[in-house]
C-alpha positions in Angstrom: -3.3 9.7 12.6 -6.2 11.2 14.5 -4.9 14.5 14.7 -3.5 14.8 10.7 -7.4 13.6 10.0 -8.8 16.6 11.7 -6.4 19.3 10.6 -7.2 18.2 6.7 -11.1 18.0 7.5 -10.1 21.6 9.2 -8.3 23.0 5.8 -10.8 21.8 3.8 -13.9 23.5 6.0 -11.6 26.7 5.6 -11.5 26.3 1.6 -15.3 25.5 1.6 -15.3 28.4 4.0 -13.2 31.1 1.5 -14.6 29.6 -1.2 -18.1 31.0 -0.3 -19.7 27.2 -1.3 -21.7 24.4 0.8 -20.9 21.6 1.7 -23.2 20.3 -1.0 -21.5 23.0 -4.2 -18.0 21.0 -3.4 -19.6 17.2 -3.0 -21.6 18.1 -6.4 -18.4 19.8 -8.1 -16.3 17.0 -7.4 -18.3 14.5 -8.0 -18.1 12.8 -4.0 -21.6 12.1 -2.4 -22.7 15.0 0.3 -22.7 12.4 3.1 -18.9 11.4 2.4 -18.0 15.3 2.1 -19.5 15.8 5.2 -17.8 12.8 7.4 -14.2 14.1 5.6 -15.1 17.7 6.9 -16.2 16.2 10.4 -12.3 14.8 10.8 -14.1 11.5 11.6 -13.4 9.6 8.4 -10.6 8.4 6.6 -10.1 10.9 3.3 -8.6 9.8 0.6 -5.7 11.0 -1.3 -7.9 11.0 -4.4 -10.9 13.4 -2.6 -8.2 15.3 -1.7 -6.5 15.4 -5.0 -9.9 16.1 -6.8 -10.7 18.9 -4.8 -7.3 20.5 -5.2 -7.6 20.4 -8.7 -11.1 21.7 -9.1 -9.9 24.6 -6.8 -7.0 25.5 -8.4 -5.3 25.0 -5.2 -2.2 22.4 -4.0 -3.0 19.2 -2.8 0.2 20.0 -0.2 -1.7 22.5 0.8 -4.7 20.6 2.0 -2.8 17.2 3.3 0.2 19.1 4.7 -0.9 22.8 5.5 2.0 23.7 3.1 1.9 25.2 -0.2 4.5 24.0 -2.7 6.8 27.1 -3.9 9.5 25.4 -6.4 9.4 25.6 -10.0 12.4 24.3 -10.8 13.1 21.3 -9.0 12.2 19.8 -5.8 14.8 17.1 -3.8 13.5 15.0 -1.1 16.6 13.0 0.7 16.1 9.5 1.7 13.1 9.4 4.6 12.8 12.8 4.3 9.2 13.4 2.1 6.5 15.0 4.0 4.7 12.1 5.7 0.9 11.6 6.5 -1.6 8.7 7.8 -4.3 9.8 5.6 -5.7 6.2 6.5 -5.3 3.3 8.8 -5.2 0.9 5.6 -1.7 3.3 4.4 0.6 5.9 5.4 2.2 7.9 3.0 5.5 10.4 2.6 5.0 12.9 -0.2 8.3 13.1 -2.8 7.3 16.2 -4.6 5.4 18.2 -1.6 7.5 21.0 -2.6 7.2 21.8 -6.4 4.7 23.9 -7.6 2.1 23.0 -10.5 2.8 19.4 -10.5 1.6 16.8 -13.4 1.7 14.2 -10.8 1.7 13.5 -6.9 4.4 11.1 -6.3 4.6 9.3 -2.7 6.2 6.0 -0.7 3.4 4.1 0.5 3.5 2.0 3.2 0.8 -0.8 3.9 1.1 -2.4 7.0 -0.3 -6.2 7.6 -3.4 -6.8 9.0 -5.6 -9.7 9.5 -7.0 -11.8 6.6 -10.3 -11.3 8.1 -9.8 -7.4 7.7 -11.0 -6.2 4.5 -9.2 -4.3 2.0 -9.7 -0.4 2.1 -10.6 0.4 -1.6 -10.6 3.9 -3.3 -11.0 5.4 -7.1 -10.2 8.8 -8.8 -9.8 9.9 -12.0 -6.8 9.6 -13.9 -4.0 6.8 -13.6 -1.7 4.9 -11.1 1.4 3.8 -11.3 2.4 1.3 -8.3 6.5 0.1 -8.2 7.0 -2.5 -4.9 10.2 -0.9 -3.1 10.3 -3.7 -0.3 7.7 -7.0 0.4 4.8 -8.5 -1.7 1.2 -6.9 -2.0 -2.1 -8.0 -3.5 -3.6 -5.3 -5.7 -7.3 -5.8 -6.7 -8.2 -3.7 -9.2 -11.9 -3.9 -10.1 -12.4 -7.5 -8.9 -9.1 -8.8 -10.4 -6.2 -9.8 -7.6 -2.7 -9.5 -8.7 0.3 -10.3 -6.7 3.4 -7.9 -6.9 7.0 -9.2 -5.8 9.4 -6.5 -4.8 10.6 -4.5 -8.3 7.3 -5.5 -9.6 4.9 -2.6 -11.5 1.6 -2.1 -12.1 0.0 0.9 -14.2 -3.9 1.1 -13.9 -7.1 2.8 -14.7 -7.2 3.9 -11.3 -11.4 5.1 -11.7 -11.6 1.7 -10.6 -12.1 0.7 -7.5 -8.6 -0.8 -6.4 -7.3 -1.4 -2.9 -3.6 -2.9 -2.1 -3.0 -5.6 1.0 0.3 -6.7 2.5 1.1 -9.9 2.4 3.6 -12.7 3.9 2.9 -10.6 7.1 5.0 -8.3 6.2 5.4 -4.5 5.6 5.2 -3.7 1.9 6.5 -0.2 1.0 5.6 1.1 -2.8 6.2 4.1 -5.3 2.9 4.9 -6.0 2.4 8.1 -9.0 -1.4 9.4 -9.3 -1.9 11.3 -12.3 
């Protein structure tokens, strides 16, 4: 995960970089404080997907492009076989595989997450970003909190959220949980 951490923070320094902006331009622009711009350009701290996705947009630029180094060049449709989706650690609370990396101007950034177990002791890693989540469990039960509330999903359960919330997901039973998640 290490390594994927530092070559986003490096994309992103060569965007500010291209860009012609500070550090300070993007935090303000995209409405991130300067201190947590900073630590995601420093490769030391765990960016999330929805940094990276308001950035992209702001930028006009693919959020493939900063996650995976890749920019997305189909228009007309995109298939990603079985295991097959670009994968990244963007954090050690979830790891997820891309479905859509490859289709261009997308509405929404669909991805299998996986959230592995971890201690009850261990809090849970939340995040917000503007727009709206849609969570499907593929396989195990999760906790979802979602501005305070927990909900427990069961496997084939949904959940569509405000997701400028702070929200956070946690495996339960022990057990690996694997989800459809859709950020639009």
């Amino acid at each position: 995960m290490d390594e994927q951490i530092k070559q986003i923070a490096e994309r992103l320094r060569g965007l500010r970089d291209v860009l012609e902006l500070t550090s300070e331009d993007i935090a303000r622009e995209c409405d991130v404080s300067a201190e947590e711009y900073r630590l995601a350009e420093s490769g030391e701290y765990d960016i999330s997907v929805s940094m990276l996705q308001r950035i992209a947009r702001r930028y006009g630029v693919a959020l493939d492009a900063l996650m995976f180094g890749e920019e997305p060049k189909m228009s007309t449709y995109f298939l990603t076989r079985a295991g097959k989706g670009t994968s990244i650690e963007r954090t050690k609370a979830y790891k997820y595989q891309s479905l859509a990396a490859g289709f261009i101007n997308r509405n929404a950034d669909p991805f299998i997450v996986t959230v592995e177990p971890k201690p009850d002791s261990e809090p849970i890693h939340y995040n917000s970003h503007n727009g709206q989540e849609f969570n499907l469990v593929l396989e195990g039960r999760m906790m979802v909190s979602i501005d305070g509330k927990e909900l427990i999903l069961n496997e084939g359960d949904s959940l569509y959220f405000n997701s400028k919330l702070p929200h956070g997901m946690k495996a339960l039973d022990g057990k690996t949980v694997r989800f459809l998640a859709i950020i639009m």
